[in-house]
C-alpha positions in Angstrom: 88.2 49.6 46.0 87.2 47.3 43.4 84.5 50.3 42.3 86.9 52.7 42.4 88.9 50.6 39.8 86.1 50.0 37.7 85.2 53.4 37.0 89.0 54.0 36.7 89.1 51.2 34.0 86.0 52.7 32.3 87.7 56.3 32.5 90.9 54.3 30.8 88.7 52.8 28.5 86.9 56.2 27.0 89.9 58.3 26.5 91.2 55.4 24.8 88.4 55.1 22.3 88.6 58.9 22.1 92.5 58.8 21.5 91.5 56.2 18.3 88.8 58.4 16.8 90.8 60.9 17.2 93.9 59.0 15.0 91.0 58.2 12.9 90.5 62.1 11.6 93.8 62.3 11.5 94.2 59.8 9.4 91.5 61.0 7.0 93.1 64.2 6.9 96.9 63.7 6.9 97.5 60.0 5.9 99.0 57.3 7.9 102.5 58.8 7.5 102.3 61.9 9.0 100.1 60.7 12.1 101.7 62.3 15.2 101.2 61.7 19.3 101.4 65.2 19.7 99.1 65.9 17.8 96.2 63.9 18.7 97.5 64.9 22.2 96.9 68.3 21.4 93.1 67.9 19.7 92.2 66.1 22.4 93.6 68.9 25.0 96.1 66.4 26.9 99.7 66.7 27.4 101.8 64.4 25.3 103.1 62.6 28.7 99.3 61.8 29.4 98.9 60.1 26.0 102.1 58.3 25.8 100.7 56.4 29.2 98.2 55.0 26.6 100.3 54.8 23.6 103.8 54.6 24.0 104.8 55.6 20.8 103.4 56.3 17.4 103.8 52.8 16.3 101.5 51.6 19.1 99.1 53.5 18.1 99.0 53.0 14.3 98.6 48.7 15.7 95.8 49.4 17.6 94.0 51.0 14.5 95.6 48.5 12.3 94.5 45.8 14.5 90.8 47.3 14.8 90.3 47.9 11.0 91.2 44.3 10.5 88.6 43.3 13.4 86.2 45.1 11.7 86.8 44.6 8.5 86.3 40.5 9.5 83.4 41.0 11.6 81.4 42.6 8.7 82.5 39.7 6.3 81.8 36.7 9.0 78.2 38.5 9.8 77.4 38.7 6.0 78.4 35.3 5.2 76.2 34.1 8.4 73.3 35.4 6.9 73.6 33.2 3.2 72.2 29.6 3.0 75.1 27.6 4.7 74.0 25.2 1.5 74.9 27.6 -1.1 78.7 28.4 -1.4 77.8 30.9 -4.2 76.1 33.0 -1.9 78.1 32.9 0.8 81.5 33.6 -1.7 79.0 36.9 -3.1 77.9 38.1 0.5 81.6 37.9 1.5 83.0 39.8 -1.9 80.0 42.6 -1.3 80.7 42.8 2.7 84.3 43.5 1.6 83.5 46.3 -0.9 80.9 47.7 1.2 83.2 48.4 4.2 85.8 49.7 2.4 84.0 52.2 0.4 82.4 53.6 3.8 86.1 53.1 5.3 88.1 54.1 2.7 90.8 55.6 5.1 90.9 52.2 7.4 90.8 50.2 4.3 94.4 52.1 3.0 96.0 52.0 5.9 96.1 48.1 6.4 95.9 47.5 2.4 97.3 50.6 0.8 101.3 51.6 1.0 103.0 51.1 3.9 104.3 53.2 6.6 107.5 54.0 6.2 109.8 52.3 9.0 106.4 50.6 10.5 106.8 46.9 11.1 103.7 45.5 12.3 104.0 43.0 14.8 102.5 39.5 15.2 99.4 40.9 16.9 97.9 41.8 14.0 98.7 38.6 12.2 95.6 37.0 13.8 93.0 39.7 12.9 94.3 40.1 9.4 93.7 36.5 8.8 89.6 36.7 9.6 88.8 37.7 6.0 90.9 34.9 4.5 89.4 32.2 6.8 86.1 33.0 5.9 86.9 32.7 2.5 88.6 29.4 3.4 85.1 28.4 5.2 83.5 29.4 1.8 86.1 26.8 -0.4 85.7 24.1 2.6 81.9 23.9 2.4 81.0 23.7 -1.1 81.0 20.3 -2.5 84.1 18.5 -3.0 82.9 17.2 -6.5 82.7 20.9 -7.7 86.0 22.0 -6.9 88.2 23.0 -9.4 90.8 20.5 -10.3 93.8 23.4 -12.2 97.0 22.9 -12.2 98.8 21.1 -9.6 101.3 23.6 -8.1 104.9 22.2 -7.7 108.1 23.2 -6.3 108.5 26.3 -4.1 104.7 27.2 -4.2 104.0 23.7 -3.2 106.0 23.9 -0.1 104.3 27.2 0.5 101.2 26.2 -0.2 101.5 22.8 1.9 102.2 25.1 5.0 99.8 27.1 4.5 97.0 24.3 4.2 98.4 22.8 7.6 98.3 26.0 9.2 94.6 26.5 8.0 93.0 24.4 5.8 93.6 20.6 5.7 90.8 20.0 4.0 91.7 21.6 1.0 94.7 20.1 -1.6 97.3 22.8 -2.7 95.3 23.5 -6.4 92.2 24.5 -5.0 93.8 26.2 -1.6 96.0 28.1 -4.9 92.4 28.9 -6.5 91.6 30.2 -3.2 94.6 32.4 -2.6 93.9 33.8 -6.2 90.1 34.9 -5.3 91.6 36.2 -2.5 93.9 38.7 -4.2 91.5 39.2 -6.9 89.4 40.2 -4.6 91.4 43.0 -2.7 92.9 43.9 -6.0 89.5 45.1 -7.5 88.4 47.2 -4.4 91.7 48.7 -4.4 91.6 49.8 -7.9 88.0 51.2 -7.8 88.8 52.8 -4.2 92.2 54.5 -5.3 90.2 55.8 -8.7 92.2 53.4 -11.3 89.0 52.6 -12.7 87.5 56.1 -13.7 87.2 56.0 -17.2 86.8 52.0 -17.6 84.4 50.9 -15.0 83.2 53.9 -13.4 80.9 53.5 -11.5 82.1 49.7 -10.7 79.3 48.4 -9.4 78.3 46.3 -12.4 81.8 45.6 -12.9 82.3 43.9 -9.9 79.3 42.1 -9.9 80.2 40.3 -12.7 83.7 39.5 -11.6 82.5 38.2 -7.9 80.3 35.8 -10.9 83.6 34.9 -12.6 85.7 34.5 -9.6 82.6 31.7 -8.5 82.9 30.4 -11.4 87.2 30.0 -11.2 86.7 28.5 -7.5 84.1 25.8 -8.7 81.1 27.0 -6.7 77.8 26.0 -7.9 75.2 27.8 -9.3 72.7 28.8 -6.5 69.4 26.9 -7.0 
C-alpha cells in the first residue's frame, strides 16, 4: 500500500507541475486576467472536473504561481548574495540588485504578475505573505551586516511612519532604528521601481538599453544606504 501511494503522490505531483507550466504559457500569452481552468484543462486534454481536484478555482491556481514566482524570485537573490564576501555589504547589496534584474528579465511574465497590475477581484491570501517577504529580508540581511558606523543617519521619521516603521523593525529587523530601516524600505522600492520601468519599456528612449543605467543607480542606491566602498 504505501508504494501504491507513493507513485500515486508522484502521479499527483507531475500533473500538478504540468497544470503550472501550463498556467505559465498561458500567462505569457493571455495575461493574468484572462487565465481560465478550462482552459488549461483543455491544453492539457483533462476534463475541467479532473483539474478542479487540483485547483479548486481560478484563484487557487493564480496563488500557487504567485507563491512560486515569489520562491523563486528569493531563491535566486539569497543564492547570489551567498556567493559575495559576507565582509562586503556593497557586494552583497550589488549581487542582490543584479539577481533581481536578472530574473525578471528572463521572467518577465512571473515578474508582472506578482509586481505588475493586479488581478481584478484577486485577493491574495496570507500564504503568499511569507514568500513575498524573501527578497526584502535579504535586503534586510544586507543593511544588518554592514557596519553600524556607516549607516546613514537621515532624517528621523516621526508620527504615522514611525509607528509603521516601529512595527515593521519588530516584526523583522530589531537591529536596525526606524531612519535606516526607512533608507532600507526606499532601496527597496527603488529597486523594483527601476526593473519595472525598464521591463514595461518606460525607458526606451532615455536609457535604452539600461544596463549602464542601472549599474550606476545599484552605485547610488549603495551610496544612500551607507555601504562602504568594497576594498
Amino acid at each position: 500500500m504505501a508504494a501504491i501511494r507513493t507513485a500515486r503522490q508522484r502521479a499527483r505531483e507531475e500533473l500538478t507541475l504540468e497544470i503550472k507550466e501550463e498556467a505559465r504559457r498561458q500567462l505569457a500569452a493571455e495575461g493574468a486576467q484572462r487565465l481560465s481552468l478550462r482552459a488549461v484543462a483543455r491544453e492539457l486534454g483533462m476534463v475541467s472536473s479532473a483539474l478542479y481536484r487540483y485547483f479548486p478555482s481560478r484563484d487557487d491556481l493564480l496563488t500557487a504561481l504567485i507563491i512560486d514566482a515569489y520562491n523563486a524570485l528569493g531563491e535566486r537573490a539569497e543564492s547570489a548574495v551567498a556567493t559575495a564576501p559576507e565582509a562586503d555589504a556593497r557586494a552583497r547589496w550589488r549581487a542582490l540588485c543584479h539577481a533581481v534584474r536578472d530574473w525578471a528579465g528572463a521572467n518577465p511574465h512571473e515578474y508582472a504578475l506578482v509586481y505588475g497590475t493586479p488581478v481584478p477581484g484577486y485577493q491574495a491570501p496570507r500564504a503568499t505573505v511569507e514568500p513575498a517577504a524573501r527578497v526584502a529580508l535579504v535586503l534586510v540581511a544586507v543593511m544588518c551586516g554592514a557596519p553600524p558606523a556607516e549607516r546613514p543617519q537621515g532624517r528621523i521619521p516621526t508620527g504615522e511612519l514611525a509607528e509603521q516603521l516601529g512595527s515593521l523593525a519588530a516584526q523583522i529587523a530589531p537591529e536596525l532604528d526606524a531612519a535606516v530601516l526607512a533608507r532600507a524600505l526606499i532601496a527597496w522600492t527603488q529597486l523594483f521601481g527601476m526593473v519595472s520601468f525598464e521591463l514595461f519599456g518606460h525607458l526606451v528612449g532615455s536609457a535604452d538599453p539600461a544596463g549602464p543605467f542601472f549599474a550606476q543607480a545599484v552605485e547610488e542606491m549603495a551610496d544612500f544606504l551607507g555601504l562602504p566602498a568594497s576594498p
